[in-house]
N, C-alpha and C positions, 0 to 999 in steps of 0.2 A: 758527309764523308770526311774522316779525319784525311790528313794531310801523309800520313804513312801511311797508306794503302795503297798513294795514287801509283801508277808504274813507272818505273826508271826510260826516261827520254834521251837521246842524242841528237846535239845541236852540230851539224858540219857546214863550214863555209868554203864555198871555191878554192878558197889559197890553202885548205887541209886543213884548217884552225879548229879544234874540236872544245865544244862545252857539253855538257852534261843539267839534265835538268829530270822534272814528273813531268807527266801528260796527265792534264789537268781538262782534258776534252773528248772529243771522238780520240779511238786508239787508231794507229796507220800511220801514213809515210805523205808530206808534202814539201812539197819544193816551190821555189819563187826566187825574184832578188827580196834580199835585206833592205831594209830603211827602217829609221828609228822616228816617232814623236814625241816632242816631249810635253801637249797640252797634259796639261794635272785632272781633268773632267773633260766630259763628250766621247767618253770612247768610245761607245755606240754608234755615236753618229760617225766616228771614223770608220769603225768597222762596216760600215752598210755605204760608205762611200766608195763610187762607182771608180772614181780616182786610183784606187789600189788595186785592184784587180792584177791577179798574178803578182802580188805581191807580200811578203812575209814580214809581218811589223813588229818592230820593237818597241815597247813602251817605255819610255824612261823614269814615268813617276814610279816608285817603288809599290805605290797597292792600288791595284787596276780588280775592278768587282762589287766596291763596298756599299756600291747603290744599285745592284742588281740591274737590273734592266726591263721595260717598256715598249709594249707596241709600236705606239706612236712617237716614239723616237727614234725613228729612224730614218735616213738619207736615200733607201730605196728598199727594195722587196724585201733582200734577205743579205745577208754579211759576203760583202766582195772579196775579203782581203785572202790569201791564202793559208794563214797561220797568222797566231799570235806568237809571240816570246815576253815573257813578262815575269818577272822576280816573285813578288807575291799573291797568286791570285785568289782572293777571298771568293770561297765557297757560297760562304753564309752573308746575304745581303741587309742590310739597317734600315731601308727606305720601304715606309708602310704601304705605300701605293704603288710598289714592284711588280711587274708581271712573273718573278723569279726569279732564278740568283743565277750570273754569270755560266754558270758550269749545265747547269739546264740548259742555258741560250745555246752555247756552245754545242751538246750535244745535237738537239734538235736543229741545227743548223749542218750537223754535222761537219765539223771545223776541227782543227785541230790545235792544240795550246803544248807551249811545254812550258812550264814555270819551274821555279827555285832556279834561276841562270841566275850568272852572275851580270847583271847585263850593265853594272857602270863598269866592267872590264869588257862586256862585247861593244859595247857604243865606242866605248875609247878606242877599241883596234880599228871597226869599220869606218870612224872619224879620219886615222889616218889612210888607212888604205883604202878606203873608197868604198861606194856601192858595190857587192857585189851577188852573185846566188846565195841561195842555201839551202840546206834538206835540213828539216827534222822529223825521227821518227821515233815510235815507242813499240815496231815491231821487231827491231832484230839488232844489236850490237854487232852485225857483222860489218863493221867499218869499210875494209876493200870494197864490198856491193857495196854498201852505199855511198861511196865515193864515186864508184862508177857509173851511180843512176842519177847522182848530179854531177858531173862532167855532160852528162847531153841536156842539158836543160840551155835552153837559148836568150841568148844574153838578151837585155832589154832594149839596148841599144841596135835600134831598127826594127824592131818588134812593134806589129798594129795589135793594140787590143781594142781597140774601142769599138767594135765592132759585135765583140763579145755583150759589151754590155748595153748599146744602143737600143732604144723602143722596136720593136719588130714592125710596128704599126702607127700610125697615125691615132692620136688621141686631143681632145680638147678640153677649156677649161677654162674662169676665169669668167666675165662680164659679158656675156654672149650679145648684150645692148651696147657694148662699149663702142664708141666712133672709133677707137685704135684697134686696132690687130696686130701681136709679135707673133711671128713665126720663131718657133727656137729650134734650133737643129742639135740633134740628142746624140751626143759623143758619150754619154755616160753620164748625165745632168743628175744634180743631187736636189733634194724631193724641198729641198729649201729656200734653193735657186729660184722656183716653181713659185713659192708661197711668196717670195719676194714682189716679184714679176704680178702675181695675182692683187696684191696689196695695192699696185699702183692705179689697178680697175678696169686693166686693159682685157681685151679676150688673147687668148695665146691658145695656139695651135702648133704640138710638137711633132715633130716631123723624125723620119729614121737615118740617119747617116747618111745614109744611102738613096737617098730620095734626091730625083728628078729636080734640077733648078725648075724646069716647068711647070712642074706640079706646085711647088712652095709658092712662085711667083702669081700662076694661076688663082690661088686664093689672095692675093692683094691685099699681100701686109703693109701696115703703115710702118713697120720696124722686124729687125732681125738680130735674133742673140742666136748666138755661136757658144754652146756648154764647154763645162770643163772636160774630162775622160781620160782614160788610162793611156801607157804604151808612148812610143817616139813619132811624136809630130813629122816627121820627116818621110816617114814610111806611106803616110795616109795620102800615094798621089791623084786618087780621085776627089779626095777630101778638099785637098789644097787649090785642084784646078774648080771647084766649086766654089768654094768659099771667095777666089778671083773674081768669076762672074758677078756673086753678090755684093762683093765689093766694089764694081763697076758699075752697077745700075744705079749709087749713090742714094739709096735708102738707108738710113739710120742704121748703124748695126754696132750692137757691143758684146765682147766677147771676154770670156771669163777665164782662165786659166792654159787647158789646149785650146780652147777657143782663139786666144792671145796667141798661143805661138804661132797655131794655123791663118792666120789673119797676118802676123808676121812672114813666113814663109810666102803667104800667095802675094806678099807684096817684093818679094825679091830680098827679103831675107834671110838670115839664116839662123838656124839653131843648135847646140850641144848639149851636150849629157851632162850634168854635174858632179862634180866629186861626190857629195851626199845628196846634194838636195835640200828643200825647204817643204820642214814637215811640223806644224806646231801654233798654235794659236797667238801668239807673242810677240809676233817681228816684226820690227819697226822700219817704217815707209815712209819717207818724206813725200808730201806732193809736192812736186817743185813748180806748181802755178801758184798755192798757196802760202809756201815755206811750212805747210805743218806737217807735224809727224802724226803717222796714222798709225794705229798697234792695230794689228792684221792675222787673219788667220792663210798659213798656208798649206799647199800638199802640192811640192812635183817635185821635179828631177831631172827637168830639163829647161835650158835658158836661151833667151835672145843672146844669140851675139852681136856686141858692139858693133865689132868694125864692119860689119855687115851694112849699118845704115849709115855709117859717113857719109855714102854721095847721095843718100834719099833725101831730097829735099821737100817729101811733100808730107814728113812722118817724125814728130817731134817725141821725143819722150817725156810722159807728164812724173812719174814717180822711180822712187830708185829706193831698195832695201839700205839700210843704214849701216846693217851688218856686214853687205859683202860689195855694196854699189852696183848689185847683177840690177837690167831693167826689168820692173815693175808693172811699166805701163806706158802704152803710147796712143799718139792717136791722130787722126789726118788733118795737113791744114784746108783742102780743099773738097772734104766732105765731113757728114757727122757720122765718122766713123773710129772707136776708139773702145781700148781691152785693154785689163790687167791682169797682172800673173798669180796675182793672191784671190781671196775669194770675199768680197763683201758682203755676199748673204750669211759671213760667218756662222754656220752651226758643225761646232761647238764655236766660240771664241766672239770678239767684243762687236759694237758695232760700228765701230770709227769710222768705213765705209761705205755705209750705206746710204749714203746722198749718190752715188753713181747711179740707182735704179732711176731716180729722180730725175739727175742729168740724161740718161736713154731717154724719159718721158719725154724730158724738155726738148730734146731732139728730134722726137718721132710729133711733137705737137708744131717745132718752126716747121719742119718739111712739110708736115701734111695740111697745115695753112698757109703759109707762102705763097 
């Protein structure tokens, strides 16, 4: 399909900021917050990350498409995010082992895309003024209605989603012989996390959000990982007083992203919403046990606050972003218990990281020999 065919789109943000762009996807109307990434490859995997959910993503690399897209790449069932916004997007894909080209996935997912934006002038405005909604649609240029129809869309801050994208059921996997057993508790866990977890030869048994401490405990894990997932950590209050209890039985647990903030909060922490957020394969982490810099891939939107753990004397910080000093990563001095806010099973992005899966092993093997 040439590129003048596609139909004329309208891009509107909360503050009334309007762009114009094609719908280069399913035609229709969706809304979400804005956030931008800027990894150059993996889109797929962003897109099918459980992480966005209700959410409307801008790409910054200029040509999002040119390697079609793949079954087996992807981070869960089918594409979380709510919308794309993306400058160029190549129809026609170059990679001979494709399942397709971009514009197929898209419809069959039925998603919606608007391209031709100008989007190094939308990154630049949402940079300054922050996160916030947005509508795009390729059904009506009646601006007032759809001004209207995103004025009721609810803001993210205190918004649960993860609840949306959590396993509905218990499922298992992984080294059914293995002496270890992780319980992971499924906020929205990405399908790589998984593979990570499986590499180490443990048996893992994923549990729903919403699952009984009883039940998790009942099966007699030697270890517990807490997933990443969408939405504001702060909202999830059964989430938080769960994740307390698992932190008090002093079994091994590590936690990945919300995992991290929620592991944070049930320990008398606190958290906020970011001006943007960290969205992108490339951000640089110092561990500060090590002094080295880690290049990281991340995706949130919300951070530890500082001054929150000043009088915690039982919860150190092990990493801190280079970029903005927000924390990283922490972890207990009186149990093996410790999360970070970036994601080391990186997919897309490098693996500098990925000795943490190692360090859980190494934790769930002193506790359960001891």
């Amino acid at each position: 399909m040439k590129k003048s065919t596609l139909k004329n789109s309208v891009l509107i943000l909360e503050d009334g900021t309007i762009f114009y762009g094609k719908c280069a996807g399913k035609e229709g109307t969706s809304v979400g917050e804005i956030c931008f990434n800027t990894g150059m490859t993996g889109y797929q995997e962003v897109f099918t990350d459980p992480s966005y959910y209700g959410q409307i993503i801008v790409t910054t690399n200029v040509h999002i498409g040119n390697y079609g897209y793949k079954n087996n790449e992807k981070e869960s069932d089918s594409m979380k995010i709510s919308g794309l916004i993306c400058k160029d997007f190549n129809i026609d894909d170059s990679r001979y082992a494709s399942d397709g080209n971009l514009k197929e996935y898209f419809e069959k997912e039925n998603m919606f895309v608007i391209s031709e934006v100008d989007t190094r002038a939308l990154v630049s405005h949402i940079r300054d003024r922050g996160v916030m909604n947005v509508l795009i649609s390729s059904e009506t240029n009646n601006i007032p209605a759809l001004k209207k129809q995103l004025m009721k869309v609810p803001s993210m801050n205190g918004l649960e989603l993860a609840s949306f994208v959590s396993t509905p059921k218990t499922y298992q996997l992984g080294n059914s012989e293995s002496k270890y057993k992780v319980a992971v508790l499924d906020f929205g866990i990405k399908k790589n996390i998984l593979k990570c977890l499986e590499f180490l030869g443990i048996y893992i048994k994923v549990f729903p959000m919403s699952s009984k401490i009883e039940d998790i405990m009942n099966w007699n894990p030697s270890g517990i990982f807490l997933s990443n997932g969408p939405g504001d950590p702060a909202s999830m209050k059964n989430s938080i007083i769960n994740v307390k209890k698992l932190i008090d039985t002093k079994i091994p647990i590590f936690g990945i992203c919300l995992g991290h903030q929620l592991i944070a909060i049930a320990s008398g922490l606190k958290t906020y919403k970011m001006h943007n957020g960290h969205r992108g394969i490339n951000h640089p982490v110092i561990n500060l046990e090590t002094k080295k810099c880690e290049v990281t891939s991340q995706n949130h939107g919300f951070s530890i606050d500082e001054s929150s753990i000043i009088d915690n004397k039982n919860i150190i910080i092990t990493h801190r972003n280079l970029n903005d000093d927000t924390i990283e990563g922490l972890k207990f001095i009186d149990r093996p218990c410790f999360s970070v806010q970036f994601h080391p099973e990186s997919s897309p992005g490098p693996h500098d990281s990925r000795y943490l899966f190692n360090q859980f092993l190494d934790n769930i093997k002193t506790y359960n020999n001891g």
